[in-house]
N, C-alpha and C positions, 0 to 999 in steps of 0.2 A: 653443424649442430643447430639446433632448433633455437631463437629467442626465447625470451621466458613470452612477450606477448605472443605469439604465434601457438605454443604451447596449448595457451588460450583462444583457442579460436570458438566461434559459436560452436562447430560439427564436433569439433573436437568435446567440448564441454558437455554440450549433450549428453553424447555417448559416455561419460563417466560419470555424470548425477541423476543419470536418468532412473538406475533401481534404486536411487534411496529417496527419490521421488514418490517409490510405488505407493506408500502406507499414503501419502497426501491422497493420490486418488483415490484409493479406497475406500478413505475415509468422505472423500467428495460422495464418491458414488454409493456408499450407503445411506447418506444424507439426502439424496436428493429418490431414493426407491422409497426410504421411509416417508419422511413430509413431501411428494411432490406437489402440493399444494399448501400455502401458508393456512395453517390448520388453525392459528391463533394459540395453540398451545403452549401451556406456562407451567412446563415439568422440569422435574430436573433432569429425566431423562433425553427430552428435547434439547436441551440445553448443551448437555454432552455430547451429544450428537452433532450439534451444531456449531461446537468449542473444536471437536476435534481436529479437522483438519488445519486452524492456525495451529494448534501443539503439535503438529506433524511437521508446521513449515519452521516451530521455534526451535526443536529438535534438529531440522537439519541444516538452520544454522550451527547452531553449534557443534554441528559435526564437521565441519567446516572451518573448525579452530576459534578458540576464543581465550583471552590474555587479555592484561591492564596494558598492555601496551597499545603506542599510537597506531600499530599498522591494523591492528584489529576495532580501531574506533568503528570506524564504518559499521561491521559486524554487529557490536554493543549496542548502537544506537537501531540498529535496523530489529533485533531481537528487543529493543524496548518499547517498541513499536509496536511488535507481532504482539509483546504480552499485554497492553493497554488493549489493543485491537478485542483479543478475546476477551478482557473483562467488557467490552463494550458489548460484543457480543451478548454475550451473558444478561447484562442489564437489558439488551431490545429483546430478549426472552419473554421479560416480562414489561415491554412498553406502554400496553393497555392499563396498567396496575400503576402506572405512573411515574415508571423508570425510565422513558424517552428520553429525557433531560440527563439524566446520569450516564447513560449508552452514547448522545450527543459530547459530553466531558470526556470520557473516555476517548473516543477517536479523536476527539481535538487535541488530545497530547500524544496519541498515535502520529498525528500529523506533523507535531510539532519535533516529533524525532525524526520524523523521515525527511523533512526538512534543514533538520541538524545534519543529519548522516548525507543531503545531496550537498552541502554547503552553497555557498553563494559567489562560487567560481565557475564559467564566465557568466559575466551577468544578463547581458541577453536582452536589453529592455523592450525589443519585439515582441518573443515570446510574452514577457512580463504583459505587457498592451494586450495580447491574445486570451491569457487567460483572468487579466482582472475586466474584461468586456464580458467575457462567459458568464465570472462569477456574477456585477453586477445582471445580468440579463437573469438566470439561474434568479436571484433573492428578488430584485423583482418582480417576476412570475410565483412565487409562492407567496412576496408579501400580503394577500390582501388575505391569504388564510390562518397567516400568524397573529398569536397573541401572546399579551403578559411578555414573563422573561425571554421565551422565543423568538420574540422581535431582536432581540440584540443577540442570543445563544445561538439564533440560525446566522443572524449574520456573521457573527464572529469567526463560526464556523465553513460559511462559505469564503472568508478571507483565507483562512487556512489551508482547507482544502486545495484552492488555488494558489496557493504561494507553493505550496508542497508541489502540486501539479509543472508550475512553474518552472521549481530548483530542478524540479527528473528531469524533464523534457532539455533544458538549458543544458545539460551536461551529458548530451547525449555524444558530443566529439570534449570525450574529457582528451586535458592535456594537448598533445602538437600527435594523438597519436591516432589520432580516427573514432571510427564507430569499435565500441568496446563491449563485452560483453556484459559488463557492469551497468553501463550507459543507456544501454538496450532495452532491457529487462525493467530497470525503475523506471525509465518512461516510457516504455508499455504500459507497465503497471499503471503508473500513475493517473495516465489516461483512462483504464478500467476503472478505476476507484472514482473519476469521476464522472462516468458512466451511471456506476451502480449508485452512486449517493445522490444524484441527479434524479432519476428513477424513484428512490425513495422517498425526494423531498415532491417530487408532485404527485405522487400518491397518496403520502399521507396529508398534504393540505392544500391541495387544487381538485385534482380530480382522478377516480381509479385508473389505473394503468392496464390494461389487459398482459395477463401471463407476468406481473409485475414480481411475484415471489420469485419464479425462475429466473426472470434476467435479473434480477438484484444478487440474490445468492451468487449465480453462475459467472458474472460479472465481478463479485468480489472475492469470489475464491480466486480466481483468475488472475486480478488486481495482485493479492498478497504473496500468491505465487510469483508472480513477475518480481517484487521486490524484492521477496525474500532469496530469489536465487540468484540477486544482482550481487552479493556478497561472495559467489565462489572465484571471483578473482577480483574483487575489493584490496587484495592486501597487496596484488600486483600492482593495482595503478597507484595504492601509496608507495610504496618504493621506487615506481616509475618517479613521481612527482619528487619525493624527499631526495632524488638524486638529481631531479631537471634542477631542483630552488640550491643544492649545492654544487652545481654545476654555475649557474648563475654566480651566487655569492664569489 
């Protein structure tokens, strides 16, 4: 008989999330037929459009079980993420209109759940060294085009970013059990997110990015996918874990 981790394998996992996946692409790819160019527009129907595929990935978290209990923490917090994500969304809809700052709040407690949901087990201070040289380099390189609040809103934000980046990356051998399919996926993702937030920040205050709307978009859909499907066996490695610490005890 099969272990419950093996159950879980990447191949295996695939092959059973892969059609409730489909509506996420869909929704990708009608997004990217209609704006293939940042059009600057500030409708609501761009908006929708461009909301959709996180409510595709919040959706199937939840299809994927969700309870007040502790084995679905992970789950809750990764879904509290996705839903900040879209309202950030929403506000860089309309950025030019002078909702950058509001869309910048927004993902900054997107980060701060996905940070909750990787916890700070193991801690990794290599990793840590890795990505707080990024971030300083990253603020840096955009400081001399920031002003006013932005000077500390970008920074705060680049601390974030990177700390989140950090927590995935660090827990990619959760537990005594290897590379996990949980572990994978958030720090992939994690890594695209800082990709595409990278991308955004010297675009918008250093200098144009060529093809900057495609790889930002494509890059964070990619990103949110990664996270959000690091939950279809989130509830194994807590039971993994709540049985290694009463094993121990």
């Amino acid at each position: 008989m099969l272990s419950v981790r093996e159950r879980y394998k990447p191949s295996t996992v695939v092959k059973a999330i892969g059609p409730k996946l489909v509506p996420f692409f869909k929704t990708v790819a009608i997004f990217f037929i209609l704006f293939e160019a940042d059009s600057r527009l500030n409708s609501i129907f761009y908006c929708l459009v461009k909301c959709l595929p996180v409510v595709c990935l919040m959706i199937f978290v939840l299809m994927h079980g969700m309870s007040l209990s502790e084995i679905y923490a992970y789950s809750r917090k990764i879904l509290l993420g996705l839903f900040f994500s879209c309202l950030g969304d929403a506000f860089l809809v309309w950025k030019n209109a002078g909702y950058f700052p509001h869309g910048l709040a927004m993902f900054a407690l997107a980060q701060v759940m996905y940070t909750w949901a990787f916890g700070f087990r193991p801690l990794s201070l290599r990793t840590c060294s890795v990505c707080a040289c990024l971030g300083f380099f990253v603020y840096w390189l955009i400081l001399p085009g920031l002003e006013g609040p932005m000077v500390w809103m970008a920074g705060l934000y680049v601390a974030l970013i990177c700390t989140m980046a950090w927590r995935a990356i660090a827990r990619v051998k959760f537990l005594n059990d290897g590379w996990t399919w949980t572990g994978l996926c958030s720090s992939g993702g994690s890594v695209l997110f800082l990709m595409s937030d990278f991308v955004i920040a010297v675009n918008r205050f250093r200098f144009d990015v060529p093809y900057s709307h495609q790889l930002i978009m494509a890059t964070y859909y990619a990103a949110q996918l990664g996270i959000a499907v690091s939950v279809v066996d989130s509830h194994v490695d807590a039971l993994i874990e709540s049985t290694a610490i009463k094993k121990v005890q």
